[in-house]
Backbone bond lengths (Angstrom), bond angles and torsions (degrees), N, CA, C in turn:
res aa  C-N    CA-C-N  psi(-1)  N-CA   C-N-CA  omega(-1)  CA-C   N-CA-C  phi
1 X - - - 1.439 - - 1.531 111.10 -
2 X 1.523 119.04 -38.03 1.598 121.37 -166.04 1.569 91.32 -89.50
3 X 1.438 141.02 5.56 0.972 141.47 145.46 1.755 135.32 -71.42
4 X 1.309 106.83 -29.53 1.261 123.57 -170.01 2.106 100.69 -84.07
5 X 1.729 89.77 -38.20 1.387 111.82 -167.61 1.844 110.68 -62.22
6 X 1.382 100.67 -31.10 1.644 134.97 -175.03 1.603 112.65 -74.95
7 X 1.853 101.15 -37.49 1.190 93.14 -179.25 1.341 123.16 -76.81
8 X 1.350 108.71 -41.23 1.228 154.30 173.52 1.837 103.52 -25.79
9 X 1.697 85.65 -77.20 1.696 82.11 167.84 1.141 150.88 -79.05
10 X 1.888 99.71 8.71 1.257 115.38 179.61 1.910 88.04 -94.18
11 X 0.922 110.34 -18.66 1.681 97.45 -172.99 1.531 117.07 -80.88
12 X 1.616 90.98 -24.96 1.564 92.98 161.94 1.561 134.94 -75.67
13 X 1.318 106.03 -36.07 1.482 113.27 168.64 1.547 114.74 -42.45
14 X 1.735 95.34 -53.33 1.446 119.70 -172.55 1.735 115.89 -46.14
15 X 1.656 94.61 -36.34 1.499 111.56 -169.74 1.742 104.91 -83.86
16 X 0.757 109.74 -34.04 1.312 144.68 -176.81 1.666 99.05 -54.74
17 X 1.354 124.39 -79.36 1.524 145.30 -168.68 1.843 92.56 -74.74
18 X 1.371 116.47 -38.57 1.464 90.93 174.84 1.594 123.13 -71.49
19 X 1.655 111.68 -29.70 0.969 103.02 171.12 1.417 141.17 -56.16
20 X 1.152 88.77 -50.57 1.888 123.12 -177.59 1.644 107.42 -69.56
21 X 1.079 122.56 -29.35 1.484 119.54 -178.31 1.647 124.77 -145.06
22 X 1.377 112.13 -33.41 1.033 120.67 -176.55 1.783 111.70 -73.80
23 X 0.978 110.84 -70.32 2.199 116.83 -168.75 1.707 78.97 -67.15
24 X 1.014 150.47 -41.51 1.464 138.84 -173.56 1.578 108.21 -67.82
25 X 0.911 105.64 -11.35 1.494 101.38 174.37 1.656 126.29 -114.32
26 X 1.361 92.55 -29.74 1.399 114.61 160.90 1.439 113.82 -57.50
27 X 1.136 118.72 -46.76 1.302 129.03 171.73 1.209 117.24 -75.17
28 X 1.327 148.57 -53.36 1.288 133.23 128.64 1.445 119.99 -0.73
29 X 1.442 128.45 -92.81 1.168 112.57 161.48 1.190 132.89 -15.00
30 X 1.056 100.29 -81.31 1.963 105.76 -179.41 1.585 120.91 -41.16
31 X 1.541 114.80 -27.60 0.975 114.96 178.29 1.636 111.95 -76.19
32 X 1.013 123.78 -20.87 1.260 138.47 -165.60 1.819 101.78 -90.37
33 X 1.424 92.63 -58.81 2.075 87.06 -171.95 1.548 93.13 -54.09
34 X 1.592 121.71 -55.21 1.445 119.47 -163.20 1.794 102.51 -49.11
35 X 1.038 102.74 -15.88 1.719 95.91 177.26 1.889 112.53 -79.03
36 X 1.662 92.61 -4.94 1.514 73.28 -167.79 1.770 106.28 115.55
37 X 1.613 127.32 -20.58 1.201 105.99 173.15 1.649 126.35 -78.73
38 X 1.377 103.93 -156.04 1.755 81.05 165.45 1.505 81.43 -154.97
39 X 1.683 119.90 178.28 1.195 127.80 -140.44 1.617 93.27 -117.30
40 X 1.604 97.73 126.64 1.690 112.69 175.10 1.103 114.00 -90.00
41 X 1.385 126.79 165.82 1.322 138.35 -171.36 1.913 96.78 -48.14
42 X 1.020 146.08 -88.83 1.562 136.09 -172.90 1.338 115.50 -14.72
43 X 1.455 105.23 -65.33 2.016 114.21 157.64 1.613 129.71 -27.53
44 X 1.935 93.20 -46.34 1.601 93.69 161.72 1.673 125.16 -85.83
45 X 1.049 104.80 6.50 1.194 92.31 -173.64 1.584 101.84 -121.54
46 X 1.483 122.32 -27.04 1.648 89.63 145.55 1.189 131.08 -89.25
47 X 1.360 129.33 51.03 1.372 131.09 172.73 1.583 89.01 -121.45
48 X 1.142 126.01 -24.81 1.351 114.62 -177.08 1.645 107.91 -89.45
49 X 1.072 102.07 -43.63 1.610 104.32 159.34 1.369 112.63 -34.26
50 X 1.644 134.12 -67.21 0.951 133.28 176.44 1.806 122.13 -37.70
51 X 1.213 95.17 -56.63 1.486 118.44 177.98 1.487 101.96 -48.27
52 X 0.924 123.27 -51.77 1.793 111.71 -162.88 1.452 84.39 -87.72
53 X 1.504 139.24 -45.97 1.401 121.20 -149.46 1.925 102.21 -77.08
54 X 1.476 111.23 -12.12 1.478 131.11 163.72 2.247 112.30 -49.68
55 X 1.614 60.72 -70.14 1.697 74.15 172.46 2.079 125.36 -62.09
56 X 1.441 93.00 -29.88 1.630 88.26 149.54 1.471 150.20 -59.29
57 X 1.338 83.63 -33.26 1.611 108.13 -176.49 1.263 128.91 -83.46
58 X 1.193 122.87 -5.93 1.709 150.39 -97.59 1.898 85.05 -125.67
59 X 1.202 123.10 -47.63 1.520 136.69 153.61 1.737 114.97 -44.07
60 X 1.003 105.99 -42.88 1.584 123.42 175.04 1.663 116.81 -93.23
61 X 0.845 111.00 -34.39 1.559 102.21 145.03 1.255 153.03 -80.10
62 X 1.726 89.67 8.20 1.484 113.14 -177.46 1.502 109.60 -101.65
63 X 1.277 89.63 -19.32 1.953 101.54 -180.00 1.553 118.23 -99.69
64 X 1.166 103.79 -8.73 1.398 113.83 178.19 1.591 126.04 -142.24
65 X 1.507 122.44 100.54 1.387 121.92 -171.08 1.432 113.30 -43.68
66 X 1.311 110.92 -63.18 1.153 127.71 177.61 2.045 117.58 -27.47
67 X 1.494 117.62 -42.56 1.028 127.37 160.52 1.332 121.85 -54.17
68 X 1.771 93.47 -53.90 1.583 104.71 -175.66 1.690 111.82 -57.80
69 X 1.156 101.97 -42.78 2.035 104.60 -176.29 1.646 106.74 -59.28
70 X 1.399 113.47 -45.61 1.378 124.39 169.78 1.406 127.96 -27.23
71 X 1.645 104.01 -73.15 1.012 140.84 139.45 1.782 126.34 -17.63
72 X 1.276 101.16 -53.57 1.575 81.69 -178.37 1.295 95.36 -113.77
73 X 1.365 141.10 23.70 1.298 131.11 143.97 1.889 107.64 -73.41
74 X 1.213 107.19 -20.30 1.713 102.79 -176.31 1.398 97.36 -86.00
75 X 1.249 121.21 -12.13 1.355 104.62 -166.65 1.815 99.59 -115.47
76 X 0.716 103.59 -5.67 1.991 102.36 158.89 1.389 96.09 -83.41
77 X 1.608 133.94 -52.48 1.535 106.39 -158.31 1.782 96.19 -76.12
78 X 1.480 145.30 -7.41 0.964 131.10 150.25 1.267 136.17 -54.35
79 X 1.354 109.43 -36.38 1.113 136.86 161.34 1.939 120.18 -39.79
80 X 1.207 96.06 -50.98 1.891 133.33 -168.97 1.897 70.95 -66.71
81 X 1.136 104.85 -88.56 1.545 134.13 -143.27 2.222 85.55 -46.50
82 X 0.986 113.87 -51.35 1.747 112.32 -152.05 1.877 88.08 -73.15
83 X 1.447 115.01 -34.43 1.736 111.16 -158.95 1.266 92.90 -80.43
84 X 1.550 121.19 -47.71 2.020 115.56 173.92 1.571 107.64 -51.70
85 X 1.232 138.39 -45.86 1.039 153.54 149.72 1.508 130.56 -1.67
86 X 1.332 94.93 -69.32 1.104 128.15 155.38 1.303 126.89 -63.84
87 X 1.196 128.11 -64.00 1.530 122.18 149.36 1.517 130.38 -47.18
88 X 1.297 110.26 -8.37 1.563 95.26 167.97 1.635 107.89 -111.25
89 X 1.143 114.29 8.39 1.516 132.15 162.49 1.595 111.55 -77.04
90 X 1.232 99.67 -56.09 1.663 105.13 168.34 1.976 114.97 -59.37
91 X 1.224 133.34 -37.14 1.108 146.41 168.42 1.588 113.87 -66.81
92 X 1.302 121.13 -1.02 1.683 119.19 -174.90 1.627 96.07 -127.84
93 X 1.225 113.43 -18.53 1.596 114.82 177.17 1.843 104.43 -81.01
């Protein structure tokens, strides 16, 4: 039970920090490469942030779909955001 209770509030935090900071920034971003910028060192480093705090969770998204769908909807629009990214890196070289 003090397991279920644990996950629970880690899923809320989780829900919590994506709302409040994470897809708001992601989106931010994205709006920006799709303009044509490309991503500076801060950009890489919360995308890598993401990435490891992904890979934490990764146990908890195994126990709960609901995380998991979450989850890899954040990680396609990362996905979106690093390949435009990338292509407008290739377009300035």
């Amino acid at each position: 039970m003090a397991e279920v209770s644990k996950d629970a509030g880690t899923i809320a935090v989780l829900a919590k920090r994506m709302v409040e900071e994470r897809l708001p920034k992601a989106l931010a971003l994205k709006e920006r490469i799709d303009k044509g910028d490309v991503l500076n060192d801060l950009d890489l480093a919360f995308l890598e942030q993401v990435i490891a705090d992904a890979g934490r969770i990764k146990p908890l998204m195994e126990k709960d779909p609901r995380v998991l769908e979450i989850a890899g909807r954040m990680t396609q629009l990362y996905k979106e955001i690093t390949e435009k990214a990338l292509e407008n890196e290739k377009k300035r070289a």
